[in-house]
N, C-alpha and C positions, 0 to 999 in steps of 0.2 A: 763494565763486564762483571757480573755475579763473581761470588767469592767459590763458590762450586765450577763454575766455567773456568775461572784463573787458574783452579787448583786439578783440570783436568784435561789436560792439554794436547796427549794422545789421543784420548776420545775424541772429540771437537774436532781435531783435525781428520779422524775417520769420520765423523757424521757428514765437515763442509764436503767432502772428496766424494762422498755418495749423491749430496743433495748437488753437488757442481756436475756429477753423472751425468755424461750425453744418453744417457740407456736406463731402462727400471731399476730398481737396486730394491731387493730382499736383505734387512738388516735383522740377525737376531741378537738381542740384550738379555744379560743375566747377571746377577748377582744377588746377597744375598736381601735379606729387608732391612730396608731403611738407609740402605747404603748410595742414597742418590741417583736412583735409573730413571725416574717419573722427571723428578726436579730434570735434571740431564736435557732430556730430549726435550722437553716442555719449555724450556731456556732459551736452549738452541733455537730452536725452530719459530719461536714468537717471535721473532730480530726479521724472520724471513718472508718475503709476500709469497707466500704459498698460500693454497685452501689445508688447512690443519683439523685432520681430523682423530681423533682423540675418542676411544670408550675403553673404559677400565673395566674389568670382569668383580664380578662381587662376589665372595666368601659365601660358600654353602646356598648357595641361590637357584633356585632352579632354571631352568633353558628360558622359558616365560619372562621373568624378569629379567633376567641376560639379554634376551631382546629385546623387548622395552627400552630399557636404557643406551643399547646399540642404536634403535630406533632416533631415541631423542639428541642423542648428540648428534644421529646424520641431520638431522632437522636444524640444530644448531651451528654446525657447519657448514652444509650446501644451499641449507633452503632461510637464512637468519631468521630461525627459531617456529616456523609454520609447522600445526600439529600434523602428522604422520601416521598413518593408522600401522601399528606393528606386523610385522611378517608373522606368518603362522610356523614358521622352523628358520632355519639358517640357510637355507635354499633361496627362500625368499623376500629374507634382511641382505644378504648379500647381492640379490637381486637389483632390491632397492638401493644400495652403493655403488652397483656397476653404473646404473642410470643417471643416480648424482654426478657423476664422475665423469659422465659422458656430454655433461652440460657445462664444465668447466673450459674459459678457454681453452684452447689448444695450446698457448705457448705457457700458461701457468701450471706452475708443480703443484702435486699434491701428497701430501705427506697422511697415510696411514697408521696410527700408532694404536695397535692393539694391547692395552697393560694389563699387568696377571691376566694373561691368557690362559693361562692353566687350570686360573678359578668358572671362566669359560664357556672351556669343554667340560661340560656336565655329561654327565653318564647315559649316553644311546643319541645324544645331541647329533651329532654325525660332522660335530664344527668343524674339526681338522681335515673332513674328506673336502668340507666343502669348499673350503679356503684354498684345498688344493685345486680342484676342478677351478675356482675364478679367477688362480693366479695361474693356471694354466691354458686357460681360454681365455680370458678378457685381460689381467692385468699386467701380464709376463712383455705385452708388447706395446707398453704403454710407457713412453720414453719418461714422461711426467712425474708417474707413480713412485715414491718412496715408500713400501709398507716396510714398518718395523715391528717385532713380534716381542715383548719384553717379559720378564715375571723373574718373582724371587725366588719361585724352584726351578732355580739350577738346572738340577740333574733331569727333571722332565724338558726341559727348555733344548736343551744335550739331545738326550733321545731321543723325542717326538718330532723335534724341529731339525734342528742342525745333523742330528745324523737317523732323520728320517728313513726307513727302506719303503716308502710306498710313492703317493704322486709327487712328494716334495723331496723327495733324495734328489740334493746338490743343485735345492734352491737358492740356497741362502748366497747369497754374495758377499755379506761381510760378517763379522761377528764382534759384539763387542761385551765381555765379561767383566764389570763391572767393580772391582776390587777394593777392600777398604782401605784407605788413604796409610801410607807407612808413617812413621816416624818423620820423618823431611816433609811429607805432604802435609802433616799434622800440625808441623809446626806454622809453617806457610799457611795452612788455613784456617788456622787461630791468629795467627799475624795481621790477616785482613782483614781479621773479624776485630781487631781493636786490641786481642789480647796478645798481653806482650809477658810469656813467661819463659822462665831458663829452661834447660833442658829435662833436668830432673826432676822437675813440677811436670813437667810435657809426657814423660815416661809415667811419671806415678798417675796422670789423669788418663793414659794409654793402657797400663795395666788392670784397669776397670773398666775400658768403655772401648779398647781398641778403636782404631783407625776409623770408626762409621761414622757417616757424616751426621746426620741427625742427631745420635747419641753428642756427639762436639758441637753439634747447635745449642746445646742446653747447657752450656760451660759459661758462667755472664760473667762478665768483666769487674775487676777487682778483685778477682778470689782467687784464694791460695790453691794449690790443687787438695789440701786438704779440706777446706773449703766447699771446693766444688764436689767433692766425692762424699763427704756427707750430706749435703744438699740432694745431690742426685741419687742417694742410697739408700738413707738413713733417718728417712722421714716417711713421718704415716702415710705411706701409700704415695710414697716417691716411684719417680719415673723409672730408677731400675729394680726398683719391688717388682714391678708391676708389669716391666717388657717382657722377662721370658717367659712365661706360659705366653704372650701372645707372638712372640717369634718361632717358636717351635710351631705353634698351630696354623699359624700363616703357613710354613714353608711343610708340615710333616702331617697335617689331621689332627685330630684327638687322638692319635697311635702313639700311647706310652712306649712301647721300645725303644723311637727313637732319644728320649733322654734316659731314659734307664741305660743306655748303651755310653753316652756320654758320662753322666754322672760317674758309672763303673770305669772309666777309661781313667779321670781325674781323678781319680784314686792312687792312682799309680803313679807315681814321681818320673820312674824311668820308660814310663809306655808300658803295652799289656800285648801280648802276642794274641794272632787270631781264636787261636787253639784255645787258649784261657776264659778268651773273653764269650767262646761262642757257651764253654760250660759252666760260665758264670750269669751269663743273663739268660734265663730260662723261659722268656717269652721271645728271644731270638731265635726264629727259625733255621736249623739247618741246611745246607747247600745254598743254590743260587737266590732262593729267597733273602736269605739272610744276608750274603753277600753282597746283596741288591743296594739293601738298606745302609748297611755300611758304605757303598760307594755313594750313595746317596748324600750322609753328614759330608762325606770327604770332599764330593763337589762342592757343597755350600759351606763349604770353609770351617767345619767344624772340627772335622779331626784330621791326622796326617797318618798315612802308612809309611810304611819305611821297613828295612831289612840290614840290621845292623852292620857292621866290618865284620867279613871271615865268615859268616854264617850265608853257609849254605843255601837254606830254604827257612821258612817260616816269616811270614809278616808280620808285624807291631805296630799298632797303633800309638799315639799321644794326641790328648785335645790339645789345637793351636787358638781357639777360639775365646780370647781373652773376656771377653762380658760372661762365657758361661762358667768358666774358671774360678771368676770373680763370685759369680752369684752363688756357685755350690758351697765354696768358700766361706762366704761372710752373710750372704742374705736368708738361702734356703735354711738353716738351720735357727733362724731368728722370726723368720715370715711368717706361720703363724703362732708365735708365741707372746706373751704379756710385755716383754721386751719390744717388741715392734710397735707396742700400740704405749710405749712410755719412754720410749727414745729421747735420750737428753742430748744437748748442747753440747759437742767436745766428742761424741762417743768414737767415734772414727779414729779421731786424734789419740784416743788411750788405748787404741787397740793395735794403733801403730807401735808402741811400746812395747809388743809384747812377741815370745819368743813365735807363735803362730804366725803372725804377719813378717816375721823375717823368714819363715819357713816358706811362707806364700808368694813373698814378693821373689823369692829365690828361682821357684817355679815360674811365676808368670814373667820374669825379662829372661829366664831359658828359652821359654813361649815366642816371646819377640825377637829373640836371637836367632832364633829357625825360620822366620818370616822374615829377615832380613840377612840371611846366608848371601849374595849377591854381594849384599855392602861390605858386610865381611869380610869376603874375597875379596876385595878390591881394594878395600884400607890394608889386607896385607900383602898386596899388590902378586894375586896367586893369577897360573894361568886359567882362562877360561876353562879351561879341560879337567882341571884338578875337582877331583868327587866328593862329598859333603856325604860324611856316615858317622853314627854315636857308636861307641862300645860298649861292653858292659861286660866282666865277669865277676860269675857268682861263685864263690867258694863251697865244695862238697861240705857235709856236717862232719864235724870232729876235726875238720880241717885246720890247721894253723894258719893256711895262706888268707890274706887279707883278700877280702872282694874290691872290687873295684869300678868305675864308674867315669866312662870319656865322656863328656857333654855335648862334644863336637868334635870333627879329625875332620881333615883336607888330606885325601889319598891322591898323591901327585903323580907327573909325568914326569920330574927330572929325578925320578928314585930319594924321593925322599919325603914322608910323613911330616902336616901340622899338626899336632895336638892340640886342642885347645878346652883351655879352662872358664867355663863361664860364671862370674861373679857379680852380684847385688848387692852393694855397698850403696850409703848414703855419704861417706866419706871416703878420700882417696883410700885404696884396699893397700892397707902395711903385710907386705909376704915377714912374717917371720919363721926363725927356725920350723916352729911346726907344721906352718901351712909348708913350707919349704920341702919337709920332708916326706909330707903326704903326696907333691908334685910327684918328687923323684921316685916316690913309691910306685907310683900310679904308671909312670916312665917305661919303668924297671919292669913292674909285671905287665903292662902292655905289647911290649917286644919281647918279653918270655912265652908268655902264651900264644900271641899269634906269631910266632916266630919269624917276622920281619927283618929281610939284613935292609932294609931303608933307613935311610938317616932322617934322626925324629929332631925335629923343631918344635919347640912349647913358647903356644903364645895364649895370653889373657884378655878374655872380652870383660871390663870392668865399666861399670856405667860411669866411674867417676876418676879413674885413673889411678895408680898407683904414685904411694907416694915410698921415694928411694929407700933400698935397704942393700947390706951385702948381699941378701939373698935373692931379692929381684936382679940386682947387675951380676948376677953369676950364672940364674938361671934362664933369667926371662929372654927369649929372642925376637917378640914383636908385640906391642899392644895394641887394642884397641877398645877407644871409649865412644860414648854417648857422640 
């Protein structure tokens, strides 16, 4: 069993339960690029005697070539590889599928897998009516048929497909979203890959490349994660120089907004409220336009909304989206400069030294600590019910009161607030008096201002644990680490 199969076990088990289907099964996949959907299904389904039929849509391509190549893989699928003359539109490629389709045994499955779909439907194509009209008339009662519809844009995947209003509203029978591997899965699928590192190697190779599976393809054995993250960065026209402009354009066009939107967000340590950011990035449309786009990054996993504790109305954003964090951070500002093209031996490693990358790393295990709220909860053993919100007050000018800043809080059901402090240390985190009194500080004006009678509990997400002080066993009420 592949090291991608082992490591994705819910999927797999949705895929066997469709393909075991006494009935047709409409499967939509999403997630973001690179994050193992192709590989996934293409795994699965080769184990299985099915007719597997497979075309991938190609980038910027017109309807012509889209069929073409729909063409030749039904040729390579139904007919073992005899030339096909191509449909004149999608009426008439889908034509030619129904027909292969209708020459397959009768007790053999067949599996449909249409990839980037999205790349496609070309513009006046009429693809997505058509697909509805064959899975509406020929393929909906076809007990064999498995079609599964996949692509890296998300949010059109969402809209067009799964919450279709036209012939395909409340086709789809199953759905599977694709997610980048956490921290546990990361470790586990570096484990089977041969590589055997501690935790905090696993976190600092996570904080550059997040959970995607490909990006952890490129991780080779023997390397520190120092190692591996200038390997992977920090060479002439290394692999993560060179993935974002093609990850954005995969999933967004040549439409700068959408990183202009992120780049602005990552700015912000503590998130950027809608309101800010719509009058800060001035090629963002106002109303549902823009709104559009925003929900757009937030399906593909790039940024998070959120509406802090106690506040009323207004939404905030934060990128959770660890390779772009990374890249604004340390690449873009190097990429094209004389420094990129004379990159030495070690540069990574001396930059770790420096006060910027303890400011960075601080951010990005924040980053990882909001994708894994779940775990969280669990290691402090909270009710499922208990709500996950950050606080934040800002002090008027001329003010004396200190501003303040929760990183995380567990609003409960048995009348009583977690607080929590979230820390990036390379070594067990020593509370002394000052960090001590910055806690209580933070305590103090937190149930002043929102004037909570709930009883506040203070615990610390430390990647590396605390090591004993009077002030931790006076303060501290729960830990939890790496």
């Amino acid at each position: 069993m592949s090291t991608t199969i082992q490591c994705r076990e819910a999927e797999s088990l949705l895929l066997e339960q469709s393909y075991q289907s006494n009935k047709p099964e409409f499967l939509a996949v999403c997630g973001r690029r690179r994050v193992g959907k192709t590989y996934l299904i293409k795994e699965f389904f080769s184990k299985k005697n099915a007719v597997f039929f497979k075309v991938t849509g190609t980038q910027d391509a017109p309807m012509t070539e889209q069929i073409k190549n729909f063409t030749d893989q039904l040729a390579n699928a139904f007919y073992k590889g005899a030339a096909l003359s191509p449909g004149k539109n999608w009426r008439s490629a889908l034509r030619q599928l129904t027909k292969a389709i209708d020459s397959v045994d009768k007790n053999k499955k067949i599996i449909l897998f249409f990839d980037e779909f999205p790349w496609m439907v070309t513009k006046n194509s009429r693809l997505l009516q058509m697909l509805s009209y064959f899975w509406n008339e020929h393929w909906s009662g076809d007990k064999r048929i498995k079609l599964i519809i996949c692509g890296s844009a998300t949010s059109w995947i969402i809209k067009k497909i799964i919450h279709n209003k036209g012939g395909l509203h409340n086709r789809v029978t199953r759905e599977i979203y694709l997610e980048p591997f956490n921290l546990r899965e990361t470790k586990r699928f570096l484990n089977l890959r041969g590589i055997k590192l501690n935790n905090q190697h696993i976190l600092n190779i996570y904080m550059a490349t997040g959970g995607v599976a490909f990006y952890l393809n490129q991780v080779e054995k023997g390397l520190s994660s120092t190692q591996v993250i200038e390997q992977l960065a920090f060479r002439r026209r290394s692999f993560l120089m060179e993935e974002f402009d093609k990850l954005y354009a995969a999933l967004f066009g040549e439409n700068p907004v959408y990183v202009e939107i992120v780049r602005t967000i990552a700015k912000h340590h503590y998130g950027m409220s809608q309101e800010a950011l719509f009058n800060t990035v001035k090629s963002l449309p106002k109303g549902e336009s823009g709104l559009s786009r925003l929900n757009e990054l937030e399906k593909n996993g790039f940024i998070m909304s959120f509406i802090p504790y106690k506040k009323e109305s207004g939404i905030y954003y934060k990128v959770i989206d660890e390779y772009s964090l990374f890249y604004f951070h340390w690449i873009e500002p190097i990429k094209n400069s004389l420094l990129a093209q004379g990159m030495r031996k070690g540069y990574w490693e001396q930059l770790m030294k420096s006060p910027a990358w303890y400011s960075w790393s601080g951010l990005a295990f924040e980053t990882i600590c909001y994708k894994h709220i779940s775990q969280i909860s669990t290691a402090l053993q909270l009710n499922p019910t208990a709500i996950p919100h950050t606080w934040r007050f800002i002090s008027s000018k001329g003010s004396n009161e200190d501003g303040v800043q929760i990183d995380l809080l567990f609003d409960r059901n048995d009348d009583a607030i977690t607080i929590i402090e979230i820390k990036h240390t390379q070594d067990p985190l020593y509370i002394d008096k000052q960090i001590a009194k910055n806690l209580q500080m933070k305590m103090d004006v937190f149930k002043s201002k929102t004037k909570t009678k709930k009883q506040l509990f203070l615990a610390i997400v430390s990647a590396n644990g605390i090591k004993k002080s009077m002030y931790s066993e006076e303060m501290l009420d729960s830990l939890v680490t790496l």
